[in-house]
BALOBA-1460 file (C-alpha; in Angstrom, 3 decimals):
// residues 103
<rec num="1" residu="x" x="0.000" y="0.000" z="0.000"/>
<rec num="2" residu="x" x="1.406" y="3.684" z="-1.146"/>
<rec num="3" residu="x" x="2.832" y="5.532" z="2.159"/>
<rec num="4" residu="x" x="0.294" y="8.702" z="1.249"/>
<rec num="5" residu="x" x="-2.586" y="6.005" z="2.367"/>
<rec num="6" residu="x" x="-1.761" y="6.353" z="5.765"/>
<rec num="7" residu="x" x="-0.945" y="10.901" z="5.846"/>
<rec num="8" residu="x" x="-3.709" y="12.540" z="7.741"/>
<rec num="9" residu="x" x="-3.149" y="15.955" z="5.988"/>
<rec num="10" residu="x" x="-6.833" y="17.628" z="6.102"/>
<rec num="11" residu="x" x="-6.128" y="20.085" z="2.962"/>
<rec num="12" residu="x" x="-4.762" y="17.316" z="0.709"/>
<rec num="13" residu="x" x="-7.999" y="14.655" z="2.024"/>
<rec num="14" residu="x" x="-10.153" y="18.018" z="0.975"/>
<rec num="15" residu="x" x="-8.360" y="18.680" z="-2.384"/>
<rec num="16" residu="x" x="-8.712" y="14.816" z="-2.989"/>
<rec num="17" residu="x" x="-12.502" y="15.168" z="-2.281"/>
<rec num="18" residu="x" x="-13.448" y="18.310" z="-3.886"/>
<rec num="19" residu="x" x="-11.393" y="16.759" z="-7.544"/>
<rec num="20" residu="x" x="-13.335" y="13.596" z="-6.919"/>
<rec num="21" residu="x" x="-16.591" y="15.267" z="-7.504"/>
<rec num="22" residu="x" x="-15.593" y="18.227" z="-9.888"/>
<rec num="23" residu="x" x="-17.395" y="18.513" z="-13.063"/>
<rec num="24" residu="x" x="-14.877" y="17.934" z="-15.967"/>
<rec num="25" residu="x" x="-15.032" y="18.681" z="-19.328"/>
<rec num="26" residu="x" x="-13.232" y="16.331" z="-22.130"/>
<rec num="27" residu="x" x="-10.824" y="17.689" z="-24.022"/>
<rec num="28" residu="x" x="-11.772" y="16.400" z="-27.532"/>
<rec num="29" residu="x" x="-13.442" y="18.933" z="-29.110"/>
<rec num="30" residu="x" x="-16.087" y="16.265" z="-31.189"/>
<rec num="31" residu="x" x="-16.847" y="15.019" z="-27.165"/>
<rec num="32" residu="x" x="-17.078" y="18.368" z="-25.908"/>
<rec num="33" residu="x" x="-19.777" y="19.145" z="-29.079"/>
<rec num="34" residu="x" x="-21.862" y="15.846" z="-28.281"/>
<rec num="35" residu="x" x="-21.815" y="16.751" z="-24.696"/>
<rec num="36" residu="x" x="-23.276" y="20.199" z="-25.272"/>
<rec num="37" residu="x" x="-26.153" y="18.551" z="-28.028"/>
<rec num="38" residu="x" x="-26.800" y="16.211" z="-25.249"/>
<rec num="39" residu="x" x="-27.299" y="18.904" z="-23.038"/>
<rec num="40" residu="x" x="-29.513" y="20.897" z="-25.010"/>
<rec num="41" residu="x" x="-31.907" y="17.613" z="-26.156"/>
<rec num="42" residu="x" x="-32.422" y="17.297" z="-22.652"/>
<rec num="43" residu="x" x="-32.931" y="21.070" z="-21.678"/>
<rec num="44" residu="x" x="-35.976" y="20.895" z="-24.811"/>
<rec num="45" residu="x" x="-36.995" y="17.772" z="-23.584"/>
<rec num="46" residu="x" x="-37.695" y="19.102" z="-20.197"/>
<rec num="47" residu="x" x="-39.242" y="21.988" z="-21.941"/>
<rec num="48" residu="x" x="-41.803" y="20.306" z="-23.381"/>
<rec num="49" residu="x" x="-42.437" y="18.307" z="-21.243"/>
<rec num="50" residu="x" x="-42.875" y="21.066" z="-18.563"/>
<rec num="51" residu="x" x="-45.431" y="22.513" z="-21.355"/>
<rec num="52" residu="x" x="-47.675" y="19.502" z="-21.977"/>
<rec num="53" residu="x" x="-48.108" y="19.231" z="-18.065"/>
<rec num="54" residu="x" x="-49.262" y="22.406" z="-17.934"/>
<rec num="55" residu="x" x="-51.363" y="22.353" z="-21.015"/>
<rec num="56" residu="x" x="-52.791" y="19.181" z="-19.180"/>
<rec num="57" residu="x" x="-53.291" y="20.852" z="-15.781"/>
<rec num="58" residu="x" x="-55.479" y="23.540" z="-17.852"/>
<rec num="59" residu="x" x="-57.468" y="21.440" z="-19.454"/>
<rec num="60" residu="x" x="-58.412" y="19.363" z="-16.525"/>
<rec num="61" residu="x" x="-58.930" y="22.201" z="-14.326"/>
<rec num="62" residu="x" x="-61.498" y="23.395" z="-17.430"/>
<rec num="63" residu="x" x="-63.346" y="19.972" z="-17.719"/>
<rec num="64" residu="x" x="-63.683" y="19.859" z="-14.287"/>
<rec num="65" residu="x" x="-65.258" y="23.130" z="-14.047"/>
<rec num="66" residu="x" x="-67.753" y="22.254" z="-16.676"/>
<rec num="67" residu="x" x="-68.555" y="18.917" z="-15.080"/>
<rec num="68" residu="x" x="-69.451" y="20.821" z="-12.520"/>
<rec num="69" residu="x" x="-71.575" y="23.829" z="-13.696"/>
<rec num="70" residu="x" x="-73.480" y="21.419" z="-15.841"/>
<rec num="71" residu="x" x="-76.405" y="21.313" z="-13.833"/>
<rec num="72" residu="x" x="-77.339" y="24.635" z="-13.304"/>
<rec num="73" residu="x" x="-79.192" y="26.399" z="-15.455"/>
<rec num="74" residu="x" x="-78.182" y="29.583" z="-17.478"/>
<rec num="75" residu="x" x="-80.202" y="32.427" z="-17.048"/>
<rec num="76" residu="x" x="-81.174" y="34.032" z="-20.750"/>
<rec num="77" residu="x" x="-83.536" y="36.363" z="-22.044"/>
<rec num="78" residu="x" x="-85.077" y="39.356" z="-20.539"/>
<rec num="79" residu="x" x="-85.727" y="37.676" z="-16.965"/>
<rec num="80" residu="x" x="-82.635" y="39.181" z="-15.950"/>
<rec num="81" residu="x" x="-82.792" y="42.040" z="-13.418"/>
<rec num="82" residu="x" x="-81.906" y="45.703" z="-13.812"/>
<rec num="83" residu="x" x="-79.990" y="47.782" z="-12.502"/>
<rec num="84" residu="x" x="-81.033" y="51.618" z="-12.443"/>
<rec num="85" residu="x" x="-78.561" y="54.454" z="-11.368"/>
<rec num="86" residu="x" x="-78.444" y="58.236" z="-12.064"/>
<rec num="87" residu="x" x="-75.014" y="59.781" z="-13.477"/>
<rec num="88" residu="x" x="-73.786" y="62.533" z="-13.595"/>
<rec num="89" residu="x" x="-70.855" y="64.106" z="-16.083"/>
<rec num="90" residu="x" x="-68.044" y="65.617" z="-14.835"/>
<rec num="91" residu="x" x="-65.779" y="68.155" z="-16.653"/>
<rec num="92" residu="x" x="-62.163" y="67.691" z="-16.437"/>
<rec num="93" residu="x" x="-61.328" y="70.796" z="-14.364"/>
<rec num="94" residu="x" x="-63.317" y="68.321" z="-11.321"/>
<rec num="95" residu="x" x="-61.778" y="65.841" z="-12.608"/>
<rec num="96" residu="x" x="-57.880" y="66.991" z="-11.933"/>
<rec num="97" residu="x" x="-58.933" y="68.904" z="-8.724"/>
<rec num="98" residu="x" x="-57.217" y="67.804" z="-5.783"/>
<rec num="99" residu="x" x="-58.671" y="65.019" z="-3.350"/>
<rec num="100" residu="x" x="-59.215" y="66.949" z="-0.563"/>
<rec num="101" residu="x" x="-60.801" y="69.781" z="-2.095"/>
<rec num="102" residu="x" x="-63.994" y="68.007" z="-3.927"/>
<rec num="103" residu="x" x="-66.860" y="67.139" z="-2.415"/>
């Protein structure tokens, strides 16, 4: 067994862990291209996949609101109440007048 099995230096055991789980990139530049393809097929993958979920959420959260609203009746016609009110017109000089000052 080596002799640096046995060293209990604690900022070569960290350098030894840290390298052990560092990214690292090939050197081949073909590799390095694949890798980054790879990369991106995944990233649009996930995309769309992110987007049919959601498209899926929508649509169930629509059928399930018709499901439920489809036994109550919709009100049509002239049946429907009114609502009266009286207006009045303001000019803009009231209009642009301070808060505190209208009444």
């Amino acid at each position: 067994m080596p002799a640096y099995a046995f060293r209990f230096d604690h900022a070569q055991f960290q350098s030894r862990v840290r390298d052990a789980f560092a990214p690292r990139k090939p050197r081949h530049p073909l590799v390095r291209i694949a890798f980054g393809l790879v990369g991106l097929a995944l990233l649009a993958v996930l995309v769309v996949f992110g987007a049919v979920v959601g498209a899926a959420m929508i649509a169930a959260g629509l059928l399930y609101k018709l499901w439920r609203s489809r036994g109550t009746p919709v009100a049509r016609g002239a049946g429907r109440p009114v609502v009266e009110g009286q207006y009045r017109v303001l000019d803009r000089a009231a209009l642009e007048e301070p808060r505190d000052r209208r009444r």
